[in-house]
C-alpha positions as CSV (number, residue, x, y, z in Angstrom):
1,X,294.6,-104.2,63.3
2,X,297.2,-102.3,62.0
3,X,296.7,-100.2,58.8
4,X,297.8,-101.5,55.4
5,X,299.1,-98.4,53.9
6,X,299.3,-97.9,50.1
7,X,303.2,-97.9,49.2
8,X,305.5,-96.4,46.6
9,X,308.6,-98.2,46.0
10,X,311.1,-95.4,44.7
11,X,314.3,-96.1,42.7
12,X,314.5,-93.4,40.1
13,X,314.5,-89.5,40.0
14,X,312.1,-89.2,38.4
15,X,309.5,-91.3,41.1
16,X,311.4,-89.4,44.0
17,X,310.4,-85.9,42.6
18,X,306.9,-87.0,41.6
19,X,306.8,-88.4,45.8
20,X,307.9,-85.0,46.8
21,X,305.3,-83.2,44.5
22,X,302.7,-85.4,46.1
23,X,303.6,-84.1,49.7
24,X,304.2,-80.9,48.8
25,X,301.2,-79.4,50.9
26,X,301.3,-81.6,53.4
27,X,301.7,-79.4,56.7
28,X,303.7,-82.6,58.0
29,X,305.9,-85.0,57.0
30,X,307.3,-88.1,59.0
31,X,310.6,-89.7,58.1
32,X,312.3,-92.5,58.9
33,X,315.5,-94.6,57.9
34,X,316.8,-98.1,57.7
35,X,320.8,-98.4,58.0
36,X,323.8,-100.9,58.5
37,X,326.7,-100.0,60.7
38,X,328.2,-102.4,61.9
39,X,331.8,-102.1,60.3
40,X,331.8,-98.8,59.2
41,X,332.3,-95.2,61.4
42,X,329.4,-94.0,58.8
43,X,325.9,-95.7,58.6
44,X,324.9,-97.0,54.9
45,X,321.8,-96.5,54.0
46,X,319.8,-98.9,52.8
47,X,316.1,-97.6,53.3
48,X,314.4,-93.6,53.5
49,X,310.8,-93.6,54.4
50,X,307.9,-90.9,54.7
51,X,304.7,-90.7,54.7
52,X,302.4,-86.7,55.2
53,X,299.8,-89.8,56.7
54,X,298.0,-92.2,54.8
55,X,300.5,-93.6,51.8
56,X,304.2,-94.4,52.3
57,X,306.7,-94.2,49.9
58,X,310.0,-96.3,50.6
59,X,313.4,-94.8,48.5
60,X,316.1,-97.0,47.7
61,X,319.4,-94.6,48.4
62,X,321.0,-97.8,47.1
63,X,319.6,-97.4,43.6
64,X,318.9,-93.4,43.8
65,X,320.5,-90.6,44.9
66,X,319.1,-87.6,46.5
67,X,317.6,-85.4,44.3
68,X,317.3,-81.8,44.6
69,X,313.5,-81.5,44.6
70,X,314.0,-83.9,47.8
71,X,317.0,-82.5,49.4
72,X,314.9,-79.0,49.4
73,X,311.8,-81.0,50.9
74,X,313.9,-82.3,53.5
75,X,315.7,-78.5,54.4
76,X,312.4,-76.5,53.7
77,X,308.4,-77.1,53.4
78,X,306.6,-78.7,56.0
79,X,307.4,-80.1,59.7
80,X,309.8,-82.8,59.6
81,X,308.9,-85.6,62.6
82,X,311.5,-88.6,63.4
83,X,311.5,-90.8,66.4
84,X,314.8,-90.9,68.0
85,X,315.9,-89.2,65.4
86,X,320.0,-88.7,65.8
87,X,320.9,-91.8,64.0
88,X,318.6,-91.1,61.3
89,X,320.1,-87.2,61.3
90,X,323.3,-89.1,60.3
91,X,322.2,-90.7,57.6
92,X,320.1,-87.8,55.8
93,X,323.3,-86.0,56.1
94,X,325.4,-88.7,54.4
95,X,322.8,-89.6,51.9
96,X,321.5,-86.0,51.2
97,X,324.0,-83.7,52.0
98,X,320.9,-81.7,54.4
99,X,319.1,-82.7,57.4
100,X,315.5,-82.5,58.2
101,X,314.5,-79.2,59.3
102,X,312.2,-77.0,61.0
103,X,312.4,-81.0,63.1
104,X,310.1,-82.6,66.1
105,X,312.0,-85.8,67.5
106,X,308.8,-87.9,69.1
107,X,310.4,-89.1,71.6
108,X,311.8,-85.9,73.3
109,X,307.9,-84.8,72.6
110,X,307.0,-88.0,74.7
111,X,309.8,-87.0,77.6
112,X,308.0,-83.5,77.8
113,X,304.9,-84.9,78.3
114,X,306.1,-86.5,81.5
115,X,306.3,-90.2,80.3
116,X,309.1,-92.2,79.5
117,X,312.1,-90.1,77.9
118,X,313.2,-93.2,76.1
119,X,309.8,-94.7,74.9
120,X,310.5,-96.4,71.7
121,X,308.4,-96.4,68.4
122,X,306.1,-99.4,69.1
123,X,305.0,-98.2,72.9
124,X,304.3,-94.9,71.4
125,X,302.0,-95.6,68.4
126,X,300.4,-98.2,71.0
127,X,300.1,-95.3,74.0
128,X,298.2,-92.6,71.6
129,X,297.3,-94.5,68.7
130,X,296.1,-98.1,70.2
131,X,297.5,-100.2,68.0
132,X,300.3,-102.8,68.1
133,X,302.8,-103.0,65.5
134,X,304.5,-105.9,64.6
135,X,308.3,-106.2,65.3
136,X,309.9,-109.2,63.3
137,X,311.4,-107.1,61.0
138,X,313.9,-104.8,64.0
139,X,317.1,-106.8,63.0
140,X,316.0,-107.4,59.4
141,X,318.8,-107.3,56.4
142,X,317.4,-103.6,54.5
143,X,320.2,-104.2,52.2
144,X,318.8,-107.1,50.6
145,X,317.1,-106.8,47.5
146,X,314.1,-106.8,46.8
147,X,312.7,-106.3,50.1
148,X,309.7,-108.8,50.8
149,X,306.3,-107.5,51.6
150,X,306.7,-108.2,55.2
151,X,309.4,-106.2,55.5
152,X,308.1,-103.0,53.6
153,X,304.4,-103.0,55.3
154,X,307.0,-102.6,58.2
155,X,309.0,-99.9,57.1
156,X,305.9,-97.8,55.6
157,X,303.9,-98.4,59.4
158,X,307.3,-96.6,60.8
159,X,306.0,-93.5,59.3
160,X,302.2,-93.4,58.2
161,X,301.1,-93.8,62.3
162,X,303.6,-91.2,63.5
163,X,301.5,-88.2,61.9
164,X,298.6,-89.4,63.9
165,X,300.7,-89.5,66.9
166,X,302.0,-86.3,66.5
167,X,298.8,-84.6,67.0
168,X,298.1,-86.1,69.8
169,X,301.4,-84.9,71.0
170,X,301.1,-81.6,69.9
171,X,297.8,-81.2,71.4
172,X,299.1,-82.8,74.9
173,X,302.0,-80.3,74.4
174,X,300.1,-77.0,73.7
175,X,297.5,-77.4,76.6
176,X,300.7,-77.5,79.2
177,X,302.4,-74.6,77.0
178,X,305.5,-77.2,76.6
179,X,305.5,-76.4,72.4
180,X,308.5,-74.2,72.5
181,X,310.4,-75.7,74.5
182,X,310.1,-78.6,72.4
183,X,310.9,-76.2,69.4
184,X,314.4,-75.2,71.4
185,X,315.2,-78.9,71.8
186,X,314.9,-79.8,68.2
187,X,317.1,-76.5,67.2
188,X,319.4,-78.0,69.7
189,X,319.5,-81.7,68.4
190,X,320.4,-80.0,65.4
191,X,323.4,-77.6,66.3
192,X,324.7,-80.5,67.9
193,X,324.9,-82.5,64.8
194,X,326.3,-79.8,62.5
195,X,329.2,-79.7,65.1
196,X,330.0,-82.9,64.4
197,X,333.9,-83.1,63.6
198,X,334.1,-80.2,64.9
199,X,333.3,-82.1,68.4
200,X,336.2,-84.5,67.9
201,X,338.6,-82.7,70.6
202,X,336.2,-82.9,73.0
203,X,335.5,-86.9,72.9
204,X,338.0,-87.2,75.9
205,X,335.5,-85.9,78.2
206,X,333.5,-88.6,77.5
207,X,335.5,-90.9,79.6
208,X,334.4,-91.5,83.0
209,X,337.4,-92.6,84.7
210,X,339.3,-89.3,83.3
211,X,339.5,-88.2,87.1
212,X,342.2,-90.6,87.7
213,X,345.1,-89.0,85.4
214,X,347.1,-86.5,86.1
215,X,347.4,-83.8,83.9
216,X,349.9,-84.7,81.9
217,X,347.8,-87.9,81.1
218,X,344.4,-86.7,80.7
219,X,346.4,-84.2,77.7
220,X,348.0,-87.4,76.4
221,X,344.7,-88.9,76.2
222,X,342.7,-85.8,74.6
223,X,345.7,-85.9,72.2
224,X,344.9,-89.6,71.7
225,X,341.1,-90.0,71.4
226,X,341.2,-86.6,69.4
227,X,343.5,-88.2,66.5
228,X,341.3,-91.7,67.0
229,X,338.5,-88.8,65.3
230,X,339.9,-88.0,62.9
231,X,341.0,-91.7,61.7
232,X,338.0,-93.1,62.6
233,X,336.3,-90.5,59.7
234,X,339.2,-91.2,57.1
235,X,339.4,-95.0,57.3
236,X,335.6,-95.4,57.6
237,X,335.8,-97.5,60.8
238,X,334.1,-98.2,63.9
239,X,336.0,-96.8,67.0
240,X,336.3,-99.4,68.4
241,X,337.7,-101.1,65.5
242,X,340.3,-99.0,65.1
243,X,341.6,-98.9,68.6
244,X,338.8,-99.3,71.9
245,X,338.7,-96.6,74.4
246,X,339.8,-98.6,76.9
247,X,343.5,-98.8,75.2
248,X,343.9,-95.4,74.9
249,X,343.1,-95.0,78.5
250,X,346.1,-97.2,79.1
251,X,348.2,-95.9,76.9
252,X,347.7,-92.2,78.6
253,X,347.9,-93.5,82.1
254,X,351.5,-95.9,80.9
255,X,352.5,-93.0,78.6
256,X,355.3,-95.4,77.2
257,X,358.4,-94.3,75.9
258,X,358.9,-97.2,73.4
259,X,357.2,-99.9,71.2
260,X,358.5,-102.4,73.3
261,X,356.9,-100.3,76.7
262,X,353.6,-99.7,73.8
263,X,353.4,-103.4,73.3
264,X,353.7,-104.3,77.0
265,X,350.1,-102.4,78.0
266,X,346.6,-104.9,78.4
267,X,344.8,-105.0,75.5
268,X,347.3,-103.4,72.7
269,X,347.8,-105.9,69.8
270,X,350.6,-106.4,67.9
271,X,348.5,-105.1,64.6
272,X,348.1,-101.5,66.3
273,X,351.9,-101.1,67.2
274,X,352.7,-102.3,63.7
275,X,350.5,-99.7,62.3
276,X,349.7,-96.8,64.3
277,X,352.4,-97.7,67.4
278,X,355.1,-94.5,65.6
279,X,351.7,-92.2,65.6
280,X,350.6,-93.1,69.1
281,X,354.3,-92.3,70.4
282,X,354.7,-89.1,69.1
283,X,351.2,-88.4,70.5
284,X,352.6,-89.5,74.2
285,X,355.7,-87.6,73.4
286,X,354.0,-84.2,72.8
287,X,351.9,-84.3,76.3
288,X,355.0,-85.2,78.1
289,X,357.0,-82.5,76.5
290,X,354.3,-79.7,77.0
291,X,355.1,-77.0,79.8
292,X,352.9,-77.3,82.8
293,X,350.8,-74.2,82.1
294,X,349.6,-75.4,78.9
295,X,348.5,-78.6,80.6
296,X,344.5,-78.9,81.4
297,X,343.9,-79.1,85.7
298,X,343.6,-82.4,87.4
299,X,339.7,-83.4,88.0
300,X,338.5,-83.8,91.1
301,X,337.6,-87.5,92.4
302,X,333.6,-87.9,92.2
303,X,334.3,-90.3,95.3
304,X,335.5,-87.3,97.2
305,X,333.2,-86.0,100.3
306,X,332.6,-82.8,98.6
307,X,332.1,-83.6,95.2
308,X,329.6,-86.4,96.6
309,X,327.7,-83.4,98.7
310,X,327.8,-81.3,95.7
311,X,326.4,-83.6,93.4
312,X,323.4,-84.6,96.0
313,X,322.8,-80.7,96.6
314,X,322.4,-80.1,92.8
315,X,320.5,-83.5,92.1
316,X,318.2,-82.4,94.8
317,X,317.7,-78.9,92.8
318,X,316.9,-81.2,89.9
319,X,314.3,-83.5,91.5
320,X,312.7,-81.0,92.9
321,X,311.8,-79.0,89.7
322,X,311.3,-82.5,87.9
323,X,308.6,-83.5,90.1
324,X,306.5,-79.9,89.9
325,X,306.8,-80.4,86.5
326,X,306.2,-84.5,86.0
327,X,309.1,-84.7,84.1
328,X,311.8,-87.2,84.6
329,X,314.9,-85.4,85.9
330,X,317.0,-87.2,83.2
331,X,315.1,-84.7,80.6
332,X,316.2,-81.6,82.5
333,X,319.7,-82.5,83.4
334,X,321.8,-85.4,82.6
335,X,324.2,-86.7,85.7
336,X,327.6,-85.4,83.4
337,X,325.9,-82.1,83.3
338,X,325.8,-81.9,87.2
339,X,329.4,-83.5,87.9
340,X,330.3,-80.6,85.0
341,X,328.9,-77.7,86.7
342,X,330.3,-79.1,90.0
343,X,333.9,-79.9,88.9
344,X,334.1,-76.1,87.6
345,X,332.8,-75.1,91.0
346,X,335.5,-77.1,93.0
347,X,338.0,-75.4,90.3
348,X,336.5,-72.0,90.7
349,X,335.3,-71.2,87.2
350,X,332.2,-70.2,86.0
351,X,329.5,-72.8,86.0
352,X,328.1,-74.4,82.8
353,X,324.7,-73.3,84.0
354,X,321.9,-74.9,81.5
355,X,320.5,-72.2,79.2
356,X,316.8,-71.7,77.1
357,X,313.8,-73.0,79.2
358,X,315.7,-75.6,81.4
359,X,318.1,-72.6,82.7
360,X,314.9,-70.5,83.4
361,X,313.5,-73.3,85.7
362,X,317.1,-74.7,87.1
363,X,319.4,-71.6,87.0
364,X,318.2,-70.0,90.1
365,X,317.8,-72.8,92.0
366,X,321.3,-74.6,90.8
367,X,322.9,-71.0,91.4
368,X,321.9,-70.7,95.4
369,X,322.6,-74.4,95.9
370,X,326.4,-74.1,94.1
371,X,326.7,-70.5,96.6
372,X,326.0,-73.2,99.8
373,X,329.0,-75.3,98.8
374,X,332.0,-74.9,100.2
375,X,334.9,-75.0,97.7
């Protein structure tokens, strides 16, 4: 049976600094949130949980708002543990201003231990812990108040078991001398995140289909996704809300002239041209007015012979190391990471060779195999 964890319900100050003097000492600390996002570009909180083990206490960020005793808990003191933890990054930097540091992410603990580099919470507290935890609460409403029993046992059992999973973890982790590199990956997760907006120019790349515009294009599109950002942030709105990817694409790849050329293209709606057709234009306008030096290179076709051979070569470089390690190869190179480092080789530029311990193990290997291509 699962445990029944004492719990603190927290919607004043004053509880929320008395709940961080409690876990003060505590040499770990998991956390957890519940959010709603469904129309917004931001997530809302509606729940903050942690627990250093045995009680949980359950903060309202509806009724409360961060208080300094907790925003230095959070960016100070004691291990911070999250599962899956981006999301949850988000909010804490929303609701608190700080994110959770010196951070372990379970589930990149779990992908260094060889198992499944996805494993969600329930699978995990089941593999170390042997319990099963109940999941009718996963789509609950955490923004109705009060929150019934049910639905807070659930929230506190998010946090209280994943203290006792962590040391299993960290003892798994230690004896194969994998603790650092977990270490490096949390620092990562969390230079990512403060990059943020910062990140917005670079969205483009996302786009797998970017291969088939010419240059011209693929900068009317950067210019396109980049300003979607930035309005995205100010109007507080999904992406997709304010205009999908899939219309920018065609807006690049038409780069119309007009409204009536704008309003012409699969999927734009006579609400967008209305509001944002002037805007999107003048984006098209500047990429087609830019001289050709300042335009970024054409990409190379992944359906090409070579970039085919390339990617197979590098993937096999990947396996290879994966499997000496019992790792899946997803955790020490994502697919866009090898079509990245061979698109540069095809362009002769420098690779974007991995660095920290997955460039110590790949490096060498990736290097000779990229040296065998031809270009």
């Amino acid at each position: 049976m699962p445990l029944t964890p004492e719990i603190h319900w927290i919607d004043t100050p004053g509880a929320l600094d008395a709940a961080c003097q409690a876990v003060a000492d505590a040499d770990v600390i998991a956390l957890d949130t519940e959010f709603f996002r469904e129309n917004t570009f931001y997530p809302v909180p509606a729940l903050i949980q942690f627990s250093a083990g045995e009680a949980a206490w359950l903060v309202d960020p509806q009724a409360v708002a961060c208080t300094e005793a907790f925003r230095r808990l959070l960016a100070e003191g004691p291990l911070k543990l999250l599962h899956a933890a981006s999301e949850d990054l988000e909010v804490f930097a929303r609701w608190a201003g700080v994110v959770p540091c010196p951070l372990v992410d379970t589930q990149v603990a779990q992908g260094l231990l060889g198992d499944n580099p996805a494993m969600g919470y329930q699978k995990l507290v089941e593999h170390w812990v042997g319990e099963t935890l109940p999941k009718d609460e996963t789509r609950s409403d955490w923004l109705v108040r009060p929150l019934s029993q049910t639905q807070q046992q659930y929230a506190a059992l998010d946090v209280v078991y994943l203290v006792q999973v962590w040391a299993h973890q960290r003892e798994a982790l230690e004896r194969l001398g994998r603790s650092e590199w977990l270490a490096a990956d949390g620092e990562a997760l969390l230079v990512q995140l403060a990059r943020g907006a910062e990140a917005d120019g670079q969205w483009y790349l996302r786009q797998k289909q970017l291969w088939r515009l010419a240059p011209r294009q693929i900068e009317a599109y950067r210019r396109l996704t980049t300003w979607r950002e930035g309005e995205a942030r100010a109007r507080n709105l999904p992406r997709g809300w304010l205009v999908h990817d899939r219309v920018l694409f065609a807006i690049a790849e038409a780069m119309p002239e007009n409204r009536f050329e704008l309003a012409r293209l699969e999927g734009v709606k006579p609400s967008l041209v209305k509001r944002d057709g002037d805007t999107l234009l003048a984006l098209v306008a500047e990429a087609r007015h830019l001289d050709e030096d300042d335009l970024p290179r054409a990409l190379p076709s992944p359906m090409a012979p070579e970039f085919k051979r390339g990617v197979k070569a590098l993937k096999k470089v990947v396996n290879a190391e994966a499997e000496r390690l019992g790792l899946a190869p997803e955790v020490l190179m994502r697919r866009r990471d090898l079509e990245a480092l061979i698109t540069a080789h095809l362009e002769g530029e420098a690779p974007p060779l991995p660095t920290g311990w997955r460039g110590d193990r790949l490096n060498p290997g990736l290097t000779q195999a990229l040296e065998e291509l031809p270009r």
